[in-house]
N, C-alpha and C positions, 0 to 999 in steps of 0.2 A: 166569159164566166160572169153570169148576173145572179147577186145577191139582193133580194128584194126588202129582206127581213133584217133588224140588228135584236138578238133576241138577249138580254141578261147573260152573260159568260160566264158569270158568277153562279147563278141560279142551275144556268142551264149549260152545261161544258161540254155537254156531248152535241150541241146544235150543230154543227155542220153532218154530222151522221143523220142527226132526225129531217133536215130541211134538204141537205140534197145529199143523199145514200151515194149518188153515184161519185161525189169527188172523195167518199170515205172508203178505208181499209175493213169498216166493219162487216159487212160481204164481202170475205179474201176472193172467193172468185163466183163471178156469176155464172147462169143458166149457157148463156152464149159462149162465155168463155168454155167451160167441163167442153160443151160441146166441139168448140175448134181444138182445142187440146187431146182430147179423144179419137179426132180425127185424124189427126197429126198422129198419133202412136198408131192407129190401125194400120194406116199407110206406110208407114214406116215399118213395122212390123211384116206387114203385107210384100214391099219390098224386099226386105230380107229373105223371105222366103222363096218369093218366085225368081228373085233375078239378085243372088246375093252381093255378088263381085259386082255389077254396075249399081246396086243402089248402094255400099259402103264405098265406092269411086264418089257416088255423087255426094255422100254426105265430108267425104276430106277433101272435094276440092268447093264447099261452101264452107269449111271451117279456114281451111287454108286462106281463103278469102279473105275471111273473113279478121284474122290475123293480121294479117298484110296492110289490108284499111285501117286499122286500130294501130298499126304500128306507124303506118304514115300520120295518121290523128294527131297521136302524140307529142310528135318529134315537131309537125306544127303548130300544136299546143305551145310550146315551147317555144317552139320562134316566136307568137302571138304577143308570147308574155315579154318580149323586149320592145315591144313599141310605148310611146309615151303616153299614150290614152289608158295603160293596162290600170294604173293605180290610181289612186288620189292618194296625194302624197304633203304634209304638211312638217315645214322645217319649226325648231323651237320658235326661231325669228319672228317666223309667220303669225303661231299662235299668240305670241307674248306682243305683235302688233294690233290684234284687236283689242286688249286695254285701251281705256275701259267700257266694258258693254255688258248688257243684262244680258247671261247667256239660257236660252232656257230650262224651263225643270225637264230632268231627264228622270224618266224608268227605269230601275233595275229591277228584275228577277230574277232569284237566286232558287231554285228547285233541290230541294235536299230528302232524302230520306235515308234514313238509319246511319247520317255520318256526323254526330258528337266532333269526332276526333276535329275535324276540318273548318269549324267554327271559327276557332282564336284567328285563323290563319286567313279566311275569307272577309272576314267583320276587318282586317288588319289592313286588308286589299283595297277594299272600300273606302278605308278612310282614308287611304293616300291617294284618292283620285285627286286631281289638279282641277277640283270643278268645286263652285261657289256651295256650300252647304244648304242654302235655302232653296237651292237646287235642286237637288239631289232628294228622288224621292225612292226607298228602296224597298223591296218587299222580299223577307227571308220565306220560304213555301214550304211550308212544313207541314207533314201526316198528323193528322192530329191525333191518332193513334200510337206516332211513333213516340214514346212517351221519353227515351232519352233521349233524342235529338232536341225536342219540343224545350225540360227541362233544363239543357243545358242553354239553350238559345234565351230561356226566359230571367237564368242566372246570371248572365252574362250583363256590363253596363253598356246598354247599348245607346248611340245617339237618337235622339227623334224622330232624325229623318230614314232611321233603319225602324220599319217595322214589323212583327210576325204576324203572318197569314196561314192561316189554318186551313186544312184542306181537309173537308170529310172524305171519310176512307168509301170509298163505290169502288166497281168494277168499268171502267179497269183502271188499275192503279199503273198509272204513265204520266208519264214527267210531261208530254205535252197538255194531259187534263188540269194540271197541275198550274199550267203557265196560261190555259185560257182563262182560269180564275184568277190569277194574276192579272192578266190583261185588264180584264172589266176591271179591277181595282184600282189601277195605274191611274195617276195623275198629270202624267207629263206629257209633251208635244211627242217625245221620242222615247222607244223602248228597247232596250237590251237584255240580255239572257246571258248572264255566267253560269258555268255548273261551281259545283262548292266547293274544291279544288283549286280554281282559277288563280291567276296573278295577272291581271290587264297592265298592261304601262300606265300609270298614271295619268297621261295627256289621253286617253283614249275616248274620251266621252267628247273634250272640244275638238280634237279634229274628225270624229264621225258627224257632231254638229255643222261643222265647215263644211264636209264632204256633203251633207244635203243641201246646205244653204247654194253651194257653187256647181250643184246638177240639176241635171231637167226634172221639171215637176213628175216624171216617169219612175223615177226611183223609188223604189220602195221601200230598197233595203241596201245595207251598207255590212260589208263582211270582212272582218276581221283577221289577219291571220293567225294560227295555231301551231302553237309549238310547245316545247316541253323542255320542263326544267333540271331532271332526271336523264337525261341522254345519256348517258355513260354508266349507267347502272348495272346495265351486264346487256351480253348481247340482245335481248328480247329490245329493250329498248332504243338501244343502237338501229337496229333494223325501222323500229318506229319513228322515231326522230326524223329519218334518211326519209321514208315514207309520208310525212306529213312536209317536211321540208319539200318535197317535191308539189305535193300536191298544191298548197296554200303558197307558195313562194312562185313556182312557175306553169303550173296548170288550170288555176283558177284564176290569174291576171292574162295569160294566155286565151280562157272564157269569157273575161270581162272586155276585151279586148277587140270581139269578137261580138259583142253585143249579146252574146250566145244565152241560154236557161243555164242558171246556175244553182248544181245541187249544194245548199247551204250547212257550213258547220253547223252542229249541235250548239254551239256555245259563240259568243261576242259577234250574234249577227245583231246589230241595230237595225229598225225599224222606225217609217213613222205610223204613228199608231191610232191614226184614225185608216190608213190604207189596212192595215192588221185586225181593225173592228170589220172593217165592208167583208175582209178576203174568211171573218168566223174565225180567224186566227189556228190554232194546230188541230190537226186532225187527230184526236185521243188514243185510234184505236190503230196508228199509225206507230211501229216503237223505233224508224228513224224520220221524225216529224220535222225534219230540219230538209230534210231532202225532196220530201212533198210539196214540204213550204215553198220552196224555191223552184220548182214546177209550177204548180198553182200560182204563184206572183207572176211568173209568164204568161200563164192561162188567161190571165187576166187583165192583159195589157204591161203590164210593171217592167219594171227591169231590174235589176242587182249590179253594181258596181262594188269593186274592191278597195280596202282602204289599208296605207303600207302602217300597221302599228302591228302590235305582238301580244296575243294572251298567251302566257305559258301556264301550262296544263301539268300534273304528273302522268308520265307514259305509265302505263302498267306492263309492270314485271313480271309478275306472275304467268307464266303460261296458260295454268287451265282459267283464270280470270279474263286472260287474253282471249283465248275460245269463247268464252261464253257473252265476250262486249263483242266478239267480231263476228258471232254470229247474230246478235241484234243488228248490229250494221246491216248485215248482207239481207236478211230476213225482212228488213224494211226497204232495203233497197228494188227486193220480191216484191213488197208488199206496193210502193210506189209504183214499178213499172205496170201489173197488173191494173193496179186503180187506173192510169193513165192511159192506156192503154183498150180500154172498154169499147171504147167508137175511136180507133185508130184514125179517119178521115176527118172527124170534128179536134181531135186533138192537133190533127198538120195544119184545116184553117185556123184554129185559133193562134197558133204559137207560129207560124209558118214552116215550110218545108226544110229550113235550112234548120234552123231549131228543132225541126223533127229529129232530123238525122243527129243532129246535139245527144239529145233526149236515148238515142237508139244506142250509141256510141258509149254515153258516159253512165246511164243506168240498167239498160239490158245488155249491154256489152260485157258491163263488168261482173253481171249476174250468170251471164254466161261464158265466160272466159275463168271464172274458178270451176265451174263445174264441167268443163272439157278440158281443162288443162291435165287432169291426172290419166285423163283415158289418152291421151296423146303425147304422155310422156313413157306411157307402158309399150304403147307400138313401137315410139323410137327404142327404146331400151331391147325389146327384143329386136325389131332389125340389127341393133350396135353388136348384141351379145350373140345371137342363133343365126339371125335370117330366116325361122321359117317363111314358107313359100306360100300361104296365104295372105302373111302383110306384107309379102316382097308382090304379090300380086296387085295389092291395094295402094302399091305406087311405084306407075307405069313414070317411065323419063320426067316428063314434064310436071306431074304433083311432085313427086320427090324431090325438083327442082327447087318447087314451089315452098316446099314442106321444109326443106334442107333450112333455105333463105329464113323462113319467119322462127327455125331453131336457133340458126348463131347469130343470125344479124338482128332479131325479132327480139330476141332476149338480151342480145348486147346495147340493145338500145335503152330496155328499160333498165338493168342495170347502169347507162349509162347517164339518164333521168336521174335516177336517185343519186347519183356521184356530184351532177351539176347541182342538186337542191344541197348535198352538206356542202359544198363548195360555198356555194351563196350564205350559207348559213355560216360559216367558217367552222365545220366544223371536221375540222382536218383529221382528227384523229378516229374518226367515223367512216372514213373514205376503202380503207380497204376491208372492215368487215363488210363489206356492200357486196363485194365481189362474193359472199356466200347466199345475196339474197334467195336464191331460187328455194334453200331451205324454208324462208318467210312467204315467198308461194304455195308451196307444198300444205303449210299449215293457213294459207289463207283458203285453198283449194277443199281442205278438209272442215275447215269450220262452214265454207260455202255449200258442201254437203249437208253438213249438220242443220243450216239454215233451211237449205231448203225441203227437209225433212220435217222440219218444227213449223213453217210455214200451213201447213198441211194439217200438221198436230195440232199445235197449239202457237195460232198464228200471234195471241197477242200477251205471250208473256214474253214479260220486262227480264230479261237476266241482267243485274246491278254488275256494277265496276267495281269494287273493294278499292278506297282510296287511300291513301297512309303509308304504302307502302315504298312509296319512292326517296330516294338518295339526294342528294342536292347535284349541282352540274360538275 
């Protein structure tokens, strides 16, 4: 990936769309693509009709497959994540050994819209960072439209080194358009991204500085883990907690591990930020830009390593807020694999084959693995309940075998994922609602419908998080 141009990010936010369309979401799907995707449903269709029983054979014993791969994936996901390379990991000791030394100015941007409430709480975060004040340069990003967010940030007494950036209201209104005008503005060697929510550990800015200083000039970016402070608020976020503890605790050190494409949290990914000017920074019209990002850093030579510190987040509660963030996830996670995916053969040399298969696994996998999961839990439910003799047809000994394996041991594995992440996390009293996750599939599976129907509709609305609402631990 060659960027030839550094155009104003300020000026100009939408540059990666205008200078190269093809690494943006703003054409959800090209002329090529409609075309292979049409093809694919004739055929399919086509099959159904002339040869029913062996083309719905062929398509359960490539899902079945495809199950089975993803289940072994994971499990050495997991193993990955215990070798010693997984983390950069820095003790108090360490930190409080490099006194005294000029540590550089770091970037913060903070992306906010229409959350007043979350101010006292964020401005509070910031100032207990463990880093030199003349440091620290931060930029709160705010709608200039949004007139009580703007207001209360302007009533507030803020330090110097926090200042409000104004974002004129355009199309489209996304937190990544947001943070490329931040970028251009930033002043420091290194840049970070909290959402307004956030609560970072305080050491979190000198050991992401450490973490560059003692990695290969390759690195581009340094990722943080996520977790939440809210766990125990009622089951919605119990299941969440369980789920991010997995994910950030042992399957993205498990990635790093692995040298693998790393799709990047929304929030406490560090960057250095002249590689974040070359790469045109986020893709605007992209609503999980964090995910792209960390593709695109591959595309481009880079690499991502993970660093052992903690932002705690609020989980959200709410169910139908939960639908509505979980379908921006999955919607961008559409929206990524498609971008990526345009010239399949140029995307395998750039990032290599092994990274392909990455790429395949961790963002079309999991694009496809909610929206087959509810049709293949209705076939088992009837064989369990009827048996009719058309899905007893549709698995002859050996898929059923097959099929049997990736139900109880397929599923017992990833319940069994999520049990090792509250474990590590200590979060004991979390460990047996887990044993109900498949309810937390059910509704990942349906918001993954939802997504992929909005992808379609209306590929680049933002649906917001409602923040406030969470409990303490």
């Amino acid at each position: 990936m060659n960027y030839t141009t550094r155009p104003n990010l300020a000026d100009e936010p939408l540059a990666l769309a205008r200078l190269h369309p093809e690494w943006s979401a703003a054409q959800p799907v090209t002329r090529g693509q409609w075309l292979a995707l049409t093809t694919i449903i004739i055929a399919v269709i086509a099959g159904l009709i002339t040869a029913p029983l062996a083309t719905g054979r062929v398509l359960i014993v490539v899902c079945t497959i495809f199950y089975l791969i993803v289940t072994c994936y994971k499990l050495w996901l997991i193993r990955s994540s215990a070798q010693p390379d997984a983390w950069h990991d820095f003790s108090p000791a360490e930190i409080a050994a490099q006194e005294p030394r000029q540590w550089p100015v770091y970037s913060v941007i903070v992306p906010m819209y229409k959350e007043p409430e979350t101010l006292p709480q964020m401005v509070k975060a910031l100032k207990a960072f463990d880093y030199p004040e003349e440091s620290k340069d931060v930029q709160l990003l705010l709608e200039a439209d949004d007139d009580l967010t703007v207001s209360a940030a302007q009533a507030m007494d803020l330090p110097p080194w926090i200042r409000i950036t104004l974002i004129p209201p355009s199309h489209p209104r996304t937190k990544p358009k947001a943070c490329n005008i931040g970028l251009e503005l930033a002043r420091g060697k290194y840049l970070v991204i909290y959402d307004a929510e956030d609560k970072p550990e305080p050491d979190q800015l000198k050991k992401a500085v450490l973490a560059f200083e003692r990695s290969p000039d390759n690195v581009a970016c340094v990722q943080s883990c996520l977790n939440y402070y809210n766990p125990r608020q009622n089951i919605l976020t119990r299941w969440f907690a369980a789920e991010y503890s997995a994910w950030y605790d042992m399957q993205l050190p498990g990635l790093s591990a692995a040298h693998a494409v790393i799709p990047l949290g929304g929030t406490s990914n560090h960057f250095k930020i002249d590689i974040l000017h070359d790469l045109l920074g986020w893709d605007p019209y992209n609503v999980t830009e964090d995910c792209d990002l960390g593709v695109r850093i591959c595309r481009a030579g880079y690499t991502t390593c993970m660093l052992r510190t903690t932002t705690w987040e609020e989980a959200c509660s709410s169910l139908p807020f939960w639908i509505r963030q979980r379908t921006r996830w999955q919607k961008g996670y559409i929206q990524t694999w498609v971008v990526h995916m345009r010239n399949p053969l140029r995307l395998a040399r750039e990032i290599g084959w092994r990274n392909f298969a990455h790429f395949q696994l961790l963002v079309g996998g999991s694009i496809f693995s909610t929206l087959i999961n509810p049709i293949f839990w209705l076939l088992a439910l009837a064989w369990f309940i009827v048996q009719p003799p058309g899905v007893a047809a549709l698995y002859p000994g050996p898929i059923f075998a097959a099929g049997a394996l990736c139900l109880f041991v397929g599923n017992f594995a990833f319940v069994y994922i999520n049990l090792l992440g509250c474990y590590k996390r200590r979060y004991d009293s979390l460990l047996l609602w887990n044993l109900l996750t498949p309810i937390y599939w059910a509704m990942m599976s349906y918001s993954g419908w939802r997504a992929f129907i909005q992808f379609f509709k209306d590929p680049f609305l933002w649906e917001k998080t409602q923040h406030g609402l969470g409990g303490g631990k």
